[in-house]
N, C-alpha and C positions, 0 to 999 in steps of 0.2 A: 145216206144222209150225212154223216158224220163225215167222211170221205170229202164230199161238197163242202161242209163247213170249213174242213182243215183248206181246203184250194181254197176257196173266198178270201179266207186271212192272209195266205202266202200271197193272192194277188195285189189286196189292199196294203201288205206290207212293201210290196214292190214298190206300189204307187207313192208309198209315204216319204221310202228310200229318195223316188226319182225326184219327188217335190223337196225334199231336203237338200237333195243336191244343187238344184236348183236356187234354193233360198243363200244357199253358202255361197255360189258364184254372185247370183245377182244382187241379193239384198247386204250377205257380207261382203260381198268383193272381195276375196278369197284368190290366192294365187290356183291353178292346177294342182300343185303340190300340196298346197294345204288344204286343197279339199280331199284330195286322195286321204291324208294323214288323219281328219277329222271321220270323212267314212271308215277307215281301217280300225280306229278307236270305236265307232258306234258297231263294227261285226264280231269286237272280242265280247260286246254291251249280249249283242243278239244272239251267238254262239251260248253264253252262260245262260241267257233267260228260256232257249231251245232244250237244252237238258235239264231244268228246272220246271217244265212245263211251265211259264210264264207266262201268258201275252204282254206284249210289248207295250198296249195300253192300260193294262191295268197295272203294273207296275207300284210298286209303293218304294218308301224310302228305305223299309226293312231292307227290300230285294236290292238296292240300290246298295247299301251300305254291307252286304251279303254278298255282292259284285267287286265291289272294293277292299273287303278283307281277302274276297278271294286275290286279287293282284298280289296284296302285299305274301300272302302265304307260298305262293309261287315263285317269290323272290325277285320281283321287278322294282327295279332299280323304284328311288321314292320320287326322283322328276319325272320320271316314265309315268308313273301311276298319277301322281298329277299332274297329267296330260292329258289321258285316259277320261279319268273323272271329268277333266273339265270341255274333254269331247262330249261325253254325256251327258253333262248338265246344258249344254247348248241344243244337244239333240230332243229335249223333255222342255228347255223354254218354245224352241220350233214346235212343238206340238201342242201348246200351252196356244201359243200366236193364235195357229192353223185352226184352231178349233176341235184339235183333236181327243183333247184333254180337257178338263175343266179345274186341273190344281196340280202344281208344278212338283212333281213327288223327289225331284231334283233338288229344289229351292236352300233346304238344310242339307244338303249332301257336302260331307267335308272332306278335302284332299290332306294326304299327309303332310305333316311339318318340315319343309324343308328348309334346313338350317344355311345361313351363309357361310358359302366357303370364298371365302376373303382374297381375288385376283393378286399374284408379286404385281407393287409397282415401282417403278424405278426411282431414282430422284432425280432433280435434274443435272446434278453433279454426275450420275452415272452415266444418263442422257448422251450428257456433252463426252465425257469419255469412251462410251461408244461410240459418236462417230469422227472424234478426233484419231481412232484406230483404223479409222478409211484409210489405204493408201493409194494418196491420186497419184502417184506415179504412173499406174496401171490403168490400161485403157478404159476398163469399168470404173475405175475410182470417185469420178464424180458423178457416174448415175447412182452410185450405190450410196452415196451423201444426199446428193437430191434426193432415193428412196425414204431414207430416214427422216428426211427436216421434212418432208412432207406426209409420213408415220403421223410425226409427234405433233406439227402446228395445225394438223387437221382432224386427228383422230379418226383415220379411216379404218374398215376391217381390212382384209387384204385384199378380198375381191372388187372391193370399192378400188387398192390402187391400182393393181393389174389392169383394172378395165379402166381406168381415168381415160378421157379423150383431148386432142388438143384441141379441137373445137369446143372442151368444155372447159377450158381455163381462159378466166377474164382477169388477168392479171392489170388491167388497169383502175378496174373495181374492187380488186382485193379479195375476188372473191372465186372457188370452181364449184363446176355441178358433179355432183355424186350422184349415180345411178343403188340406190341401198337393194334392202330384201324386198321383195313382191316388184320389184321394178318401179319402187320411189323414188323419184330424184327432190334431190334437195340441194340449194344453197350453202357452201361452207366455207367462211372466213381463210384466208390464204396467207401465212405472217410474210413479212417483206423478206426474212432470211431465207425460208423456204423458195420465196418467187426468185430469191439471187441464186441458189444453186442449182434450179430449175436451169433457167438463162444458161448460166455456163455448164448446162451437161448438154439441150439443145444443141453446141458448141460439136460436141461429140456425136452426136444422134446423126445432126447432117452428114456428118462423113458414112453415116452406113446404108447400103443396101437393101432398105424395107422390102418384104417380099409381100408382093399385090394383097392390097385384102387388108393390112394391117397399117400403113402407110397415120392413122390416124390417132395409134395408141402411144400413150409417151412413154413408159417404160418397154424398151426392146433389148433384145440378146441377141451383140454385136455378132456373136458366132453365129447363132442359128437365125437370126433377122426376124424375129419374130416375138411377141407381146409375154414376158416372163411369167412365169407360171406359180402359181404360190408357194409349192414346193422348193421353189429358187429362192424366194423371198425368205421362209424358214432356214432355210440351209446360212444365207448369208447371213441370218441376224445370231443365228446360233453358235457361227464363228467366231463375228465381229465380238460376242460380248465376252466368249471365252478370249480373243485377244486382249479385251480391256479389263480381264480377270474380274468380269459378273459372276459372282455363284450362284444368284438367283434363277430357277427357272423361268425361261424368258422365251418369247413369240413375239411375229409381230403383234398380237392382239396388247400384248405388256404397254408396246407405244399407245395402245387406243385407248387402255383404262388409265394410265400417267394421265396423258392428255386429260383426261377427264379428272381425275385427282387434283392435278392443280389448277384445275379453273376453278372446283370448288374451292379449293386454296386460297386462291390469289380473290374471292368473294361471287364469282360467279351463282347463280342462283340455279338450282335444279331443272326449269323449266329451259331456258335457256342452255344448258349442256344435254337437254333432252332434245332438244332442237336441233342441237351440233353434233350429235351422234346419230338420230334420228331413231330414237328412239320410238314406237307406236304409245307405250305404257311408260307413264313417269314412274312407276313401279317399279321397272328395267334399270331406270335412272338411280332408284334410290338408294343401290349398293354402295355406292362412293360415298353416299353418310355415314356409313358401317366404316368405312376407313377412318375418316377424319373426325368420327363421333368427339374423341378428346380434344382435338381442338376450337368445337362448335360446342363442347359442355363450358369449356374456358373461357369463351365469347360470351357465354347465356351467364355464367356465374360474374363475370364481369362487369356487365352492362345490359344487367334486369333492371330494373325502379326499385322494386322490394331489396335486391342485395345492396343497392345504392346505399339505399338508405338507411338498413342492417349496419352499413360500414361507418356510416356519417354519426348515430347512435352511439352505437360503440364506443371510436375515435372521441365523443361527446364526455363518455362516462366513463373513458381511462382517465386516470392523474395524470397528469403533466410530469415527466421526469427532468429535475435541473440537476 
């Protein structure tokens, strides 16, 4: 009898597996990958609740938060675990949905505090001496220019540049398509400096050899005729900057967070650089605050009503010095 009960549950938990799985492609639209990554986080869930003698549906927050001291005891890393966490707490709202549950034992479940660690960004003084260290003499010289003024005026990751397509730049609308993560494409602003180095590295593209297949990508490797690889891209920007005596640790990603730094800068508004990144979570977006907090405190202490008028006051009730 007991025997029986234990196969019923294993098979019911089967089923709940395959309808979760289900619910994260269809209802989330969920890349392959991320559903692999959200199942792998709910078998470390179901592993701990298996030697605990748990069932899966009764569950409480105790067992939940008993789950999550365990991570942290084990010493996984504090984004890892809240990853983890927040696989679990998706896998207990689907059961909540499903009607599997009747109270979300997830709902108060907290992940660890992950502190910012603050991205190097460049300035634009650096910027410009990075690629003023291009040297076009050399037959790569003005692809490796066009790489960078299209880094920084677009805020790509690297995979966005590598795969860029010339069917996908609309350089008379000012604008190219990015292909992002999960296979988003999105719209992003093109600066006229970026479209001029483009132009004349084209210049140089036509004289080379595309080998079938790739004929479509705009960054290529005159030597090996074929679409640069990220690896190439780090390698160049890690030169370049030691040429132009950077001691900051720098990547291409350094051009994507600038990029983004000074459009906060320059008054751009978070929703909008969460658009030009493509960001899913304006959350993603909100690190660039943490950079420029002091000069967005200096804005608000400037130009509130209440300090306005604190200062007008004041200025009121000093003497006059003759």
């Amino acid at each position: 009898m007991e025997i029986d009960e234990k196969k019923k549950k294993k098979e019911q938990l089967a089923l709940i597996i395959r309808k979760y799985r289900q619910y994260l492609k269809l209802e989330k639209s969920f890349s392959p990958n991320t559903q692999e990554a959200y199942l792998a986080d709910l078998d470390k869930l179901l592993s701990y609740l298996l030697l605990e003698d748990i069932d899966v549906l009764d569950v409480t927050l105790a067992d939940l938060e008993g789950f999550a001291a365990g991570l942290h005891d084990i010493g996984i890393h504090a984004r890892s675990q809240a990853r983890i966490i927040s696989g679990v707490k998706s896998f207990y709202r689907f059961l909540l949905m499903a009607d599997y549950i009747e109270a979300d034992p997830g709902e108060l479940l907290e992940g660890p505090k992950i502190g910012f660690k603050l991205p190097e960004v460049l300035t634009v003084e650096e910027i410009d001496r990075i690629i003023a260290t291009v040297d076009l003499s050399k037959p790569e010289g003005q692809r490796n220019r066009a790489i960078l003024e299209t880094l920084y005026s677009c805020g790509l990751r690297v995979s966005e540049l590598i795969g860029l397509k010339l069917s996908e730049l609309y350089f008379d609308e000012g604008f190219i398509k990015v292909e992002g993560k999960g296979n988003k494409q999105r719209l992003v602003p093109i600066s006229p400096r970026a479209i001029h180095e483009l132009t004349l590295y084209f210049m140089d593209r036509n004289q080379i050899e595309i080998k079938p297949g790739y004929q479509d990508f705009v960054f290529i490797s005159a030597r090996r005729k074929k679409p640069l690889s990220r690896i190439m891209i780090f390698h160049l920007i890690k030169e370049l900057a030691e040429q132009a005596g950077i001691t900051k640790s720098i990547s291409p990603h350094t051009f994507r967070h600038s990029f983004a730094t000074h459009l906060l800068e320059g008054g751009a508004n978070l929703r909008a650089i969460q658009c030009m990144l493509g960001h899913e979570s304006i959350a993603t977006t909100e690190i660039y605050t943490h950079i420029d907090r002091n000069r967005l405190r200096n804005e608000i202490i400037e130009h509130h009503p209440r300090n306005i008028k604190y200062r007008k006051e004041k200025a009121r009730k000093s003497p006059s010095v003759h």
